[in-house]
N, C-alpha and C positions, 0 to 999 in steps of 0.2 A: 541158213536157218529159215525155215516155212513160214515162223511168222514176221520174218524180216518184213513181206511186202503187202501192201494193202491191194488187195485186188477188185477189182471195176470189170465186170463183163457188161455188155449191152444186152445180151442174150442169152441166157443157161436155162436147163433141164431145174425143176423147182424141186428143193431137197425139204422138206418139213423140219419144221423145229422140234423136237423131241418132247410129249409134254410132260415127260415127268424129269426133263432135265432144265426146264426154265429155271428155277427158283436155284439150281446151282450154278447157273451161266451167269447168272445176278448177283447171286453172293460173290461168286468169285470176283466179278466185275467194280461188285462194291466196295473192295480191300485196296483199291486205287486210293492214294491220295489227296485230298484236298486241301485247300486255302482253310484255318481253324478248324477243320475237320468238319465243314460243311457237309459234305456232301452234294453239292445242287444239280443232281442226276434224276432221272424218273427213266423209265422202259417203257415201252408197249411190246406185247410179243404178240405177233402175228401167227401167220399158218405157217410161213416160211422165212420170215427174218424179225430180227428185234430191234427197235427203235430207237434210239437213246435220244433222249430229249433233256434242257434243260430246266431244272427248276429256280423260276426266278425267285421265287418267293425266300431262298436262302442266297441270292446273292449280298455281297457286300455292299455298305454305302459307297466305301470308296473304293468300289472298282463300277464305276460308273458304265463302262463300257462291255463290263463282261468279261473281261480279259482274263483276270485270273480263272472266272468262275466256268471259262472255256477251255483254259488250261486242265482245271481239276477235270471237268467233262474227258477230254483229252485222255486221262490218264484212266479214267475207267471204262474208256472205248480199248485203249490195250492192253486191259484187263480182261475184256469180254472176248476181244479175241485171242486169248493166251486160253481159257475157257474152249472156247470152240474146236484151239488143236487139240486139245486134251480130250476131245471126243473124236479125233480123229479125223478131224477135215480143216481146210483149210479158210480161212474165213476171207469173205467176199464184201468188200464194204464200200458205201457210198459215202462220201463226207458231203453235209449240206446239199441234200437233196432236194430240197422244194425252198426255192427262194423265199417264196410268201411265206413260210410257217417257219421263223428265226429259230422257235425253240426246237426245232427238227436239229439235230446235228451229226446224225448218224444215220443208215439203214445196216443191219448186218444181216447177210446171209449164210448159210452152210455152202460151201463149194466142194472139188475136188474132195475125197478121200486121198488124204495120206498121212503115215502114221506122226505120233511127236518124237522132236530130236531131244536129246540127252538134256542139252541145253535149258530147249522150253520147258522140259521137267522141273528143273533145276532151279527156272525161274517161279515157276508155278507150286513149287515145295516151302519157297521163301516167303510166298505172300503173307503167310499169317504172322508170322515174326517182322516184316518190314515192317519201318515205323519211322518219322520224321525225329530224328532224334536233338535235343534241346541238352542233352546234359554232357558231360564229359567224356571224351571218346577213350578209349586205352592205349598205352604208347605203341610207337613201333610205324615203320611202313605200310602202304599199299601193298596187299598180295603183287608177285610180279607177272606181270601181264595185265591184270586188270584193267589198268587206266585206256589201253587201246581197246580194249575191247568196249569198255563204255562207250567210248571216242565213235567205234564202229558201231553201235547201239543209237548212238544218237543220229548219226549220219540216213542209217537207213530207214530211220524217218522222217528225214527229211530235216532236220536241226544239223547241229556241230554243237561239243562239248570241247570250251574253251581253256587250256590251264592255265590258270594267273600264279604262275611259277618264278615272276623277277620281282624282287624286292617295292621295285619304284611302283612297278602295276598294283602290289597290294598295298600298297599304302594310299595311292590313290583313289580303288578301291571303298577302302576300309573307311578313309575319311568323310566321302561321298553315305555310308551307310550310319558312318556318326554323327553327322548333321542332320541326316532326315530321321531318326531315330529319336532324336532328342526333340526333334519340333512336333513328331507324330506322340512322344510320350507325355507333351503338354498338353493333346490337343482333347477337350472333353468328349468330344463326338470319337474320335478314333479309339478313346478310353473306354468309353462304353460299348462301345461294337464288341473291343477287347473281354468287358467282364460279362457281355453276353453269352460269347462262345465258349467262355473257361468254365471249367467244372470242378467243383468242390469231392472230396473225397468221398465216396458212397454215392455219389450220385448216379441215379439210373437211367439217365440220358443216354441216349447211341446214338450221340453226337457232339462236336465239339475236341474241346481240348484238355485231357484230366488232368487232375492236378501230379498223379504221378507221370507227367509228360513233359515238366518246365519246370526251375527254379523256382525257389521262395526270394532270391535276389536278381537281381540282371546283371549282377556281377561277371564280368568274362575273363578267361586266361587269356593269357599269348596267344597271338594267331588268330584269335575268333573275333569272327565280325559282328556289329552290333546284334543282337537279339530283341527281338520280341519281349515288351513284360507283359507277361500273361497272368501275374501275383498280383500286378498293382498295390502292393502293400501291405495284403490280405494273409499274408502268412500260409496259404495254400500249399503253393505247391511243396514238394516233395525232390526234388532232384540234386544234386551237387550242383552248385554253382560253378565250378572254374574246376581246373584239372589240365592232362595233358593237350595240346595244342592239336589240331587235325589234321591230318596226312598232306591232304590237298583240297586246295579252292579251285573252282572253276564256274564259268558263266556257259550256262545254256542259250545259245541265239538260234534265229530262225532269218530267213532269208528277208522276208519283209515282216510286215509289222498289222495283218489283220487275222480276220477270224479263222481263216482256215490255217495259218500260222500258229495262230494257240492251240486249234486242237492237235495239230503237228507236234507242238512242243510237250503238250502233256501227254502225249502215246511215246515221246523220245522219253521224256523224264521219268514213268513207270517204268519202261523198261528198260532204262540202264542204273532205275535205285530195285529192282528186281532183279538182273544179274549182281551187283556188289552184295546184296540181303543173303545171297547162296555163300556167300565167302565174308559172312558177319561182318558186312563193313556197310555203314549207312551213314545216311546225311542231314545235315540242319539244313535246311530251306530259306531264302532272305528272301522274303516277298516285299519287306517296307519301303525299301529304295528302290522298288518297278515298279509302283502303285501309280506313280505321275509318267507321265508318257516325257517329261520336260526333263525330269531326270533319269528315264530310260535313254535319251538322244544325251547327256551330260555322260553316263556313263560309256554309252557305246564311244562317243568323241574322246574319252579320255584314256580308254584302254585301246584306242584302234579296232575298234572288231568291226569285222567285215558283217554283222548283220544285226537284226534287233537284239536285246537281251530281255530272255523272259524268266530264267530263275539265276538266282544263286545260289553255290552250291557249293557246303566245305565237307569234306569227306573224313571218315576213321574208322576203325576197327573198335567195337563194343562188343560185349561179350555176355550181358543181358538185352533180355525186349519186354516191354510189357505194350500187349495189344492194344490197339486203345477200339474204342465202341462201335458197332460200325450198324446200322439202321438196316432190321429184317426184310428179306426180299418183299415180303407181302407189305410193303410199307412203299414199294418204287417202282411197284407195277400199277400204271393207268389201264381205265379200262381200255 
């Protein structure tokens, strides 16, 4: 698959950026997933490449370091190049280009013409429907094949997508995301970050997290790990609370544990919750128990894994989506 590899030339032939295809290279770019639906992405489009830059100004309190909000960046870089094949070339990209400017975290270029695989289609059809999904999944297995093929989606960017498939691993797991879940749901500062991001019904934000996206309880079935209260008691949200249990848990890790790691992990994490969105199967995301780097090294030690852990990830099969908001291109292009 073409967009399997990020490609790095020292020296090519300069292909122009299209300019009346920016503002779809963007949108499409923009349908990446974030951390409460931040968004903390900006562009620059050039004569001949687009710049993805971060925006601190939505980063989180408690990602101090950026981690998550590199991750999201991450995942709207391979977005932008899922984008680019769709125009028929193959995208050419630098990661952290210029040491001195932190917020730099991308260059992309147009490279080679060649046309998209059935695949990339496939993944690029799903974007508008994929969705972090918080509510009840529908019974029933994994399509069969899929889980390798994720496995293969993550790999070739440079991740591993880990299955926590024996009993003892999820409980130890799941314990690990019940204690920090409980001490993050007392804590006033994480509360309000929380009811900053969340959106009341009718609200015309395009951005955040609506209320038809999460439970009015943080109630959970069997199998699911702690959640997010995104109601805080407020009667918001809209979704079922509990229901059938998720197909499968897995942990996203990267080899080590810095920046160019998270944006590795968030180009793996688009693009293997954009192949399963082709085959109506999506994910709840546990970002609470990666927030501390103390309990990333708890968690890697207690399930053996051979590398950092940057998301978690329980999988199922739903059969609706509702889109949630997503901020107009002319809104993430700097001058």
């Amino acid at each position: 698959m073409q967009v399997s590899r990020t490609h790095e030339e020292a020296a090519r032939p300069t292909v122009p950026i299209p300019a009346d295809q920016a503002s779809y290279l963007i949108a499409t770019a923009a349908r990446a997933p974030s951390v409460h639906n931040t968004q903390p992405w900006l562009f620059r489009v050039g004569e001949d490449s687009i710049e993805l830059h971060a925006d601190v100004l939505r980063k989180l309190r408690a990602d101090p370091l950026g981690r998550e909000m590199l991750i999201s960046c991450g995942a709207a870089l391979f977005g932008l190049r899922l984008a680019v094949r769709s125009l028929g070339y193959l995208p050419v990209v630098k990661l952290l280009p210029d040491p001195a400017h932190l917020r730099l975290l991308a260059r992309v270029r147009l490279g080679a013409v060649a046309p998209m695989t059935a695949l990339e289609r496939r993944m690029l059809e799903a974007l508008p429907h994929r969705h972090t999904h918080r509510g009840p999944f529908a019974p029933g297995p994994l399509p069969d094949g899929l889980v390798p093929g994720l496995q293969h989606d993550a790999l070739a960017e440079g991740a591993e997508l880990v299955l926590v498939d024996q009993a003892i691993a999820y409980r130890k797991l799941a314990d690990i995301a019940d204690a920090v879940s409980r001490r993050q749901d007392l804590d006033p500062a994480a509360r309000e970050e929380v009811r900053r991001w969340s959106r009341d019904l009718g609200d015309p934000a395009h951005d955040g997290v609506p209320a038809t996206a999460f439970p009015a309880h943080a109630d959970r079935g069997p199998g699911r790990l702690a959640q997010r209260d995104f109601d805080l008691g407020r009667g918001l949200g809209l979704l079922p609370a509990s229901g059938p249990p998720p197909a499968a848990t897995a942990v996203l890790i990267t080899r080590d544990d810095g920046r160019a790691d998270w944006l590795r992990a968030g180009q793996a994490l688009h693009r293997l919750l954009a192949r399963a969105a082709g085959s109506w199967v999506f994910a709840s995301l546990h970002t609470q128990p990666l927030e501390a780097e103390v309990t990333r090294d708890l968690i890697r030690e207690r399930l053996a894994l051979p590398g950092a852990p940057q998301m978690l990830l329980q999988l199922g099969l739903a059969h609706t989506a509702h889109a949630t908001a997503r901020r107009p291109p002319a809104d993430l292009i700097e001058p």
